[in-house]
C-alpha positions as CSV (number, residue, x, y, z in Angstrom):
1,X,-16.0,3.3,36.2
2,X,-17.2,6.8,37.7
3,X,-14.2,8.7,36.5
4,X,-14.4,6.8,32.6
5,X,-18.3,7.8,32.2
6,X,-17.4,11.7,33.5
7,X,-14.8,12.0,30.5
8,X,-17.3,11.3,28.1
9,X,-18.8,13.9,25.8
10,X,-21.6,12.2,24.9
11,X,-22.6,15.8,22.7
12,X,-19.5,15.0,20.6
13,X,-20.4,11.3,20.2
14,X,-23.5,12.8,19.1
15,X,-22.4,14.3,16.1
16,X,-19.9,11.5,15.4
17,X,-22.3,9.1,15.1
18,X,-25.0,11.3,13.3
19,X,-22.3,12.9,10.3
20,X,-22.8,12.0,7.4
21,X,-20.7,9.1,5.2
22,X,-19.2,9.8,2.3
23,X,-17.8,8.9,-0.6
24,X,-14.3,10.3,-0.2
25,X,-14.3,9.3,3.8
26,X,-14.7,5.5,2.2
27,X,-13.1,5.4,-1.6
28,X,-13.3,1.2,-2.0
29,X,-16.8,1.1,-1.0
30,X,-19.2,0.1,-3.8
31,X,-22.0,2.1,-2.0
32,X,-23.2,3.4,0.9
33,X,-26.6,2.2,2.4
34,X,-28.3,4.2,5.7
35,X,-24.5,6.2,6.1
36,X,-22.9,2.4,6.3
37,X,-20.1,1.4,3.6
38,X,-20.7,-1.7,1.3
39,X,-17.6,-3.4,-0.2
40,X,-17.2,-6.1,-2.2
41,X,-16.1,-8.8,-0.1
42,X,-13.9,-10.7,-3.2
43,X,-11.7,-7.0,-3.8
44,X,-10.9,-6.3,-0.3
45,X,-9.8,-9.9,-0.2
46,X,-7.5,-9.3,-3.2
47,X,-6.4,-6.1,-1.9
48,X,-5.5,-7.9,1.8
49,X,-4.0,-11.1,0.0
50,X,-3.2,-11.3,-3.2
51,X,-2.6,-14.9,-4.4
């Protein structure tokens, strides 16, 4: 467990998790709320299985 929490650069996780979402990162979603993506539930279904 040492030698997994030494190889973590917890600087880079940082600015992973603080960047910003956008709109071309996440092209289905119908919005983004607090940097999270929203899609509608009914078109990824379609998109996953079509009937």
């Amino acid at each position: 467990m040492k030698d997994f929490v030494a190889g973590l650069d917890f600087e880079k996780f940082r600015a992973q998790a603080e960047a910003a979402t956008t709109r071309e990162q996440c092209p289905s979603a119908v919005d983004i709320e607090k940097n999270i993506p929203i899609y509608d539930g009914a078109g990824i279904t379609e998109s996953i299985a079509p009937e």
